[in-house]
C-alpha positions as CSV (number, residue, x, y, z in Angstrom):
1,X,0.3,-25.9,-36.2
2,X,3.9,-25.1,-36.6
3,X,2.5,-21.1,-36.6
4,X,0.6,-21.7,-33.3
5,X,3.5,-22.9,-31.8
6,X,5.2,-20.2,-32.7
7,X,2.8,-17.5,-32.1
8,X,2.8,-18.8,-28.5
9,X,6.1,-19.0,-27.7
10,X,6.4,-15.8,-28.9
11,X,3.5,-14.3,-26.4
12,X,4.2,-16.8,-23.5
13,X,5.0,-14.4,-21.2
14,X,1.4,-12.3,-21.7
15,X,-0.5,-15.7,-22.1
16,X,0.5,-16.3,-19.2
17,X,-0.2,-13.4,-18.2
18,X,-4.1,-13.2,-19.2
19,X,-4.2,-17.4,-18.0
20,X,-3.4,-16.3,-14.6
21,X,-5.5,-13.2,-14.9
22,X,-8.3,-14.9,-15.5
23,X,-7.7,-17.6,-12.3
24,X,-7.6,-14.6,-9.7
25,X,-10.2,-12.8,-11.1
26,X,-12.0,-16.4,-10.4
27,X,-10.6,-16.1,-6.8
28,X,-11.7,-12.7,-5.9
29,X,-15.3,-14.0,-7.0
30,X,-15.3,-16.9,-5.1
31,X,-14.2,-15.2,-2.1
32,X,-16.8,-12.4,-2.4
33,X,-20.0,-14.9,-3.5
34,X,-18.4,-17.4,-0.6
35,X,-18.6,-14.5,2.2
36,X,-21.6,-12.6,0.9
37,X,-23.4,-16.0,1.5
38,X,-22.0,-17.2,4.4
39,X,-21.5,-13.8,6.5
40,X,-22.8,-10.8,7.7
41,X,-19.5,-8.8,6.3
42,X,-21.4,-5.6,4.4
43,X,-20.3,-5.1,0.7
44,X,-17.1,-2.4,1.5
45,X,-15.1,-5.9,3.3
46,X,-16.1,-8.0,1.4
47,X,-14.7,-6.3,-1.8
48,X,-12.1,-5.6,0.5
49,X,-10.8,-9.2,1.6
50,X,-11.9,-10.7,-1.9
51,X,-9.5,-8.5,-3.3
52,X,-6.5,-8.9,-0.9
53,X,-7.1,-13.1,-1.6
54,X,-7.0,-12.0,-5.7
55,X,-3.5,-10.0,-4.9
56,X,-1.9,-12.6,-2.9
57,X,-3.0,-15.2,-5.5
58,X,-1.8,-13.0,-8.4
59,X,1.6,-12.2,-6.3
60,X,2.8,-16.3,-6.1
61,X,1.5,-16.7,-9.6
62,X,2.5,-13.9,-11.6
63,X,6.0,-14.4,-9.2
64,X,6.5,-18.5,-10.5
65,X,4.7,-18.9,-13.7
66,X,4.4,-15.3,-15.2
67,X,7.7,-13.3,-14.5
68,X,9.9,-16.6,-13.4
69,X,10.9,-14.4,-10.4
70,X,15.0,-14.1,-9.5
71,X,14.5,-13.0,-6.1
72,X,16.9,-15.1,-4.3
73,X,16.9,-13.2,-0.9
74,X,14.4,-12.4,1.7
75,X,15.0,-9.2,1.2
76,X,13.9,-8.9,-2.6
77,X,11.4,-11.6,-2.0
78,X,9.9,-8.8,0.2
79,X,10.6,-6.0,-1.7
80,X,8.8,-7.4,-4.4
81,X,5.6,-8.1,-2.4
82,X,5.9,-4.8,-1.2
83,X,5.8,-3.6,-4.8
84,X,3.6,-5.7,-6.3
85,X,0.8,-4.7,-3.3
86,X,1.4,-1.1,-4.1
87,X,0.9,-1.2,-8.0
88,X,-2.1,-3.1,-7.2
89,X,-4.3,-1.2,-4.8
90,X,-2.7,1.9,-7.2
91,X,-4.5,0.0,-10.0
92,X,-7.5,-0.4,-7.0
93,X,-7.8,3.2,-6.9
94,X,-6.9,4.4,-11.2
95,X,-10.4,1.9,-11.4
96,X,-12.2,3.8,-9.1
97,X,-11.4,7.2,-10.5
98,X,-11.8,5.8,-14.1
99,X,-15.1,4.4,-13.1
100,X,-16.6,7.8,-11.4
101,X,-15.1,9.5,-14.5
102,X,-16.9,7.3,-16.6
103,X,-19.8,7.5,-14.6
104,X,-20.4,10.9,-13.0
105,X,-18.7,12.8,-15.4
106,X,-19.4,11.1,-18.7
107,X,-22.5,9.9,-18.0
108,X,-21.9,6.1,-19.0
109,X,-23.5,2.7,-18.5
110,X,-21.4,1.1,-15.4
111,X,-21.0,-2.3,-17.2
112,X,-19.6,-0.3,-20.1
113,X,-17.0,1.9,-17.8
114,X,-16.1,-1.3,-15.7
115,X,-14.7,-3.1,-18.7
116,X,-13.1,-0.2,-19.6
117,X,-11.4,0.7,-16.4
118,X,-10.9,-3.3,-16.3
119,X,-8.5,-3.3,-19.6
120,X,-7.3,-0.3,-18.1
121,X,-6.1,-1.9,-14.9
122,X,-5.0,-5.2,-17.3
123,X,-2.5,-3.1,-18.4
124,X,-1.4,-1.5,-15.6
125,X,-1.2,-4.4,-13.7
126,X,1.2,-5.9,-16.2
127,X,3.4,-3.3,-17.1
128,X,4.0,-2.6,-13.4
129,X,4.5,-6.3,-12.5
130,X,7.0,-6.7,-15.6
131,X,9.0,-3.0,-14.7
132,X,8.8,-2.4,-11.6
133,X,8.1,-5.9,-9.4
134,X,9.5,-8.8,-11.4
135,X,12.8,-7.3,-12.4
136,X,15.8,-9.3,-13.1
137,X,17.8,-9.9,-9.8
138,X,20.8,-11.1,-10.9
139,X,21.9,-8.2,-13.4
C-alpha cells in the first residue's frame, strides 16, 4: 500500500489530470445527447456548444484541482482563459486534421483514427495547459 501511495503522489498532477479529463469529456456528452434530444440544433452546433461547455469545465478544473493556478490578478486570470481557449480549439483543429489524415489519406477505420487523434489531443491538451496556461505567477 505504502507503493500506491507513493506511486500517486508521485503522478498527482497527471491523475489529476486524466480524473478531470474524463469528467469533461462526460460533460461534452451530456450536453450534445441533452441538445440532440431536446432541440432542433443540427449536428455542426451542437458539437460546437457541447464543446465550448467541455472547455469551460476543463478551464475551472484543470485551473483549481490540476495546475493549482497562481493567477492572482484579473489580468492573468484572463490571460490564462485566453490561453487555455486557444490551445484548445488548436487541439479542436490538430483532431480534425489527424482524423482526415487518418481517414482520407490512410484509409483507416474512424473509431481507430478517433482514439488516436484522442491520445493525441490528451497530450496536447496537457502539455499546453502545464507550459503555456498554468504557469507559475509568482516567479
Amino acid at each position: 500500500m505504502n507503493n500506491l501511495v507513493k506511486l500517486y503522489k508521485k503522478n498527482k498532477e497527471v491523475i489529476s489530470y486524466l480524473f478531470w479529463g474524463v469528467l469533461t469529456t462526460l460533460v461534452d456528452l451530456l450536453v450534445a445527447f441533452l441538445l440532440n434530444q431536446y432541440t432542433y440544433i443540427d449536428s455542426f452546433w451542437n458539437t460546437a456548444i457541447a464543446w465550448l461547455a467541455s472547455v469551460i469545465f476543463a478551464f475551472f478544473t484543470n485551473r483549481k484541482w490540476v495546475f493549482h493556478s497562481s493567477a492572482n490578478n484579473i489580468k492573468q486570470f484572463f490571460t490564462e482563459m485566453g490561453s487555455f481557449t486557444f490551445g484548445r480549439f488548436a487541439s479542436l483543429v490538430l483532431e480534425e486534421i489527424v482524423i482526415w489524415i487518418g481517414q482520407t489519406l490512410m484509409h483507416g477505420s474512424f473509431n481507430v483514427v478517433k482514439i488516436l487523434a484522442q491520445i493525441i489531443v490528451i497530450l496536447f491538451n496537457y502539455f499546453w495547459s502545464k507550459f503555456v496556461v498554468f504557469i507559475n505567477h509568482n516567479k
